[in-house]
C-alpha positions as CSV (number, residue, x, y, z in Angstrom):
1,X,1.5,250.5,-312.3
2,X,-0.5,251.9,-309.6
3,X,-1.4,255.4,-310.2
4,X,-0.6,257.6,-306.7
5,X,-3.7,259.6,-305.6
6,X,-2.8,263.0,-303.6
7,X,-5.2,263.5,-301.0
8,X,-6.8,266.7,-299.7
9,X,-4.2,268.8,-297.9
10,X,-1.1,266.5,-298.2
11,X,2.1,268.2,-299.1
12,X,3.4,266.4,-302.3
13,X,5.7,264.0,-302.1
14,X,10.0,265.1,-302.0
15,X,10.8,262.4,-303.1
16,X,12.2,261.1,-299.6
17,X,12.7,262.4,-296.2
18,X,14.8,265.4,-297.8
19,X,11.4,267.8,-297.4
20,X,10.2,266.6,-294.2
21,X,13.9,266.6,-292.8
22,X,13.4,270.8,-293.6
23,X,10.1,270.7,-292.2
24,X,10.9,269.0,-289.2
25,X,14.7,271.1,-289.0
26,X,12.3,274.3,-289.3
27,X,9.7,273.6,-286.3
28,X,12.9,272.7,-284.1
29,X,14.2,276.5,-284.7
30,X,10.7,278.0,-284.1
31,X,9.7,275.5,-281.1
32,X,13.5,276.7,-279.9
33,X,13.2,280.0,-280.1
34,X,9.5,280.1,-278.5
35,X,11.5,278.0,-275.8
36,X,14.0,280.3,-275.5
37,X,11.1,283.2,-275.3
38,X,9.3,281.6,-272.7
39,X,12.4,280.7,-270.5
40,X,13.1,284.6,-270.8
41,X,10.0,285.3,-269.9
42,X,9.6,282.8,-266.7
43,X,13.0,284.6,-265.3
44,X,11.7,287.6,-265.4
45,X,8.3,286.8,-263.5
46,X,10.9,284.9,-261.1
47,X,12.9,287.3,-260.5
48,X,9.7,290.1,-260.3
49,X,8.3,287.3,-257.5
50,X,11.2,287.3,-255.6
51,X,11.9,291.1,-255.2
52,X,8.4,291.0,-254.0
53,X,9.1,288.6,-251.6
54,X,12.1,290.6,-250.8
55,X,10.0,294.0,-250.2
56,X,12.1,297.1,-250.4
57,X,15.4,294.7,-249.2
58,X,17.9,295.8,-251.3
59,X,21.3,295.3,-251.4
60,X,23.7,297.9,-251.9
61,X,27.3,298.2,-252.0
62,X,29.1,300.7,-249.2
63,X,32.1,302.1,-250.3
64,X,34.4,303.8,-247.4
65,X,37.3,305.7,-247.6
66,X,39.7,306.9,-245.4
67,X,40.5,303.7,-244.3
68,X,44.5,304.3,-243.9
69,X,45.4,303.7,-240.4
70,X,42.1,303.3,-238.8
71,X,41.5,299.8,-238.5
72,X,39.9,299.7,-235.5
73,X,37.6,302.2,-236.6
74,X,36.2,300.0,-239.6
75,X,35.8,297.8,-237.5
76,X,33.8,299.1,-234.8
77,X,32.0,300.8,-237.9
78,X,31.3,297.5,-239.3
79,X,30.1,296.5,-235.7
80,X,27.7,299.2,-236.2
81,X,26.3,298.8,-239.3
82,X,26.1,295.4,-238.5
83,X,23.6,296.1,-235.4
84,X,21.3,298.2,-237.1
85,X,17.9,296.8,-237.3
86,X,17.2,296.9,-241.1
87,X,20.6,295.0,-242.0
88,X,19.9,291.7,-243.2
89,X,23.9,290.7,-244.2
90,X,27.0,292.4,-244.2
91,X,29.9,291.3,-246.1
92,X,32.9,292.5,-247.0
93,X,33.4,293.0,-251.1
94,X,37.0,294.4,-251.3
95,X,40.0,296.1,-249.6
96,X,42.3,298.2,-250.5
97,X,44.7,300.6,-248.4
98,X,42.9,303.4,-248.0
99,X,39.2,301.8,-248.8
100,X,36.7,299.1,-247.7
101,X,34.0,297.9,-249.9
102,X,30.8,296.0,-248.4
103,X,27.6,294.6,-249.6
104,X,24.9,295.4,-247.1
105,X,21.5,293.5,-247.6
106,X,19.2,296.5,-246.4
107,X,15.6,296.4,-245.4
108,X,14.9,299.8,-247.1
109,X,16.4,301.9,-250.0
110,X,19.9,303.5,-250.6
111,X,19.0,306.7,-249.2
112,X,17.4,305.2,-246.1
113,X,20.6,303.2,-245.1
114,X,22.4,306.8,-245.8
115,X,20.4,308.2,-243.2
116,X,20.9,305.6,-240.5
117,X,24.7,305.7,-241.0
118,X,24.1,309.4,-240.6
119,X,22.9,308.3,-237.6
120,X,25.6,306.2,-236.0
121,X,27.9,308.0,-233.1
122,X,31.2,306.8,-231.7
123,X,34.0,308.1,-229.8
124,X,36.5,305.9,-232.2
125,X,35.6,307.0,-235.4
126,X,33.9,309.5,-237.5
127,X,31.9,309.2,-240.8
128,X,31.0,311.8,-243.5
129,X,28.4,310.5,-246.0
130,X,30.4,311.7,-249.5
131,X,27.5,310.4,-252.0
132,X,24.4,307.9,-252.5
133,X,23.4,307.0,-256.1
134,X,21.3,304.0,-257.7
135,X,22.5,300.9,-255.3
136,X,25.7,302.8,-253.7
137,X,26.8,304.9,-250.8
138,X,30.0,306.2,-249.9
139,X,31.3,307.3,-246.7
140,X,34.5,309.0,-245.7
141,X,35.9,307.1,-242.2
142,X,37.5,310.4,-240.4
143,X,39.2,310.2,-237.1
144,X,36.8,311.5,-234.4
């Protein structure tokens, strides 16, 4: 018979596809996971891109209380938040009885929307700024 020469930096022979079936099975997982790694790391730069795009446009959530009974206040409120300068979007989130929750899409921070709400005057309603933390504010609605 023919005598089989190995050559320089061949893997033996498995006898089969058996060994190259785990070869191959074992680059799929690593080409997979650096897949998975680089997709991970491409959302991220995406996402980093478009907040920069965004500037300091954040968008926060408003929670308001006091909302039992005074309709037409929240809505003249939401009139008025609506015709600041530095909202992008309102929308409303939730209702209850007694509370509204919106998403404002705000050219600025948390604290900055706080202070132009502050801001806002009305002979129909009143507001009282309760608390602003991370992405949220929350107002009290009052009766003027």
């Amino acid at each position: 018979g023919c005598a089989q020469r190995k050559l320089p930096g061949t893997f033996p022979s498995a006898r089969g596809n058996g060994f190259w079936a785990g070869v191959r099975q074992a680059g799929r997982k690593v080409l997979a996971s650096a897949g998975s790694a680089a997709a991970d790391d491409l959302e991220r730069q995406i996402l980093a891109g478009w907040q920069q795009g965004q500037g300091a446009r954040s968008l926060i959530t408003l929670v308001i209380d006091g909302i039992n009974g005074q309709i037409v206040g929240l809505v003249r409120l939401r009139t008025a938040i609506a015709a600041l300068p530095e909202v992008k979007e309102l929308r409303l989130k939730e209702m209850t009885g007694d509370q509204s929750v919106l998403v404002v899409n705000y050219d600025g921070t948390p604290r900055a929307l706080a202070d132009a709400l502050s801001q806002i005057r009305s002979t129909d309603f009143g507001i009282d700024l309760e608390s602003v933390a991370d992405d949220t504010v929350r107002l009290l609605l009052r009766q003027p």
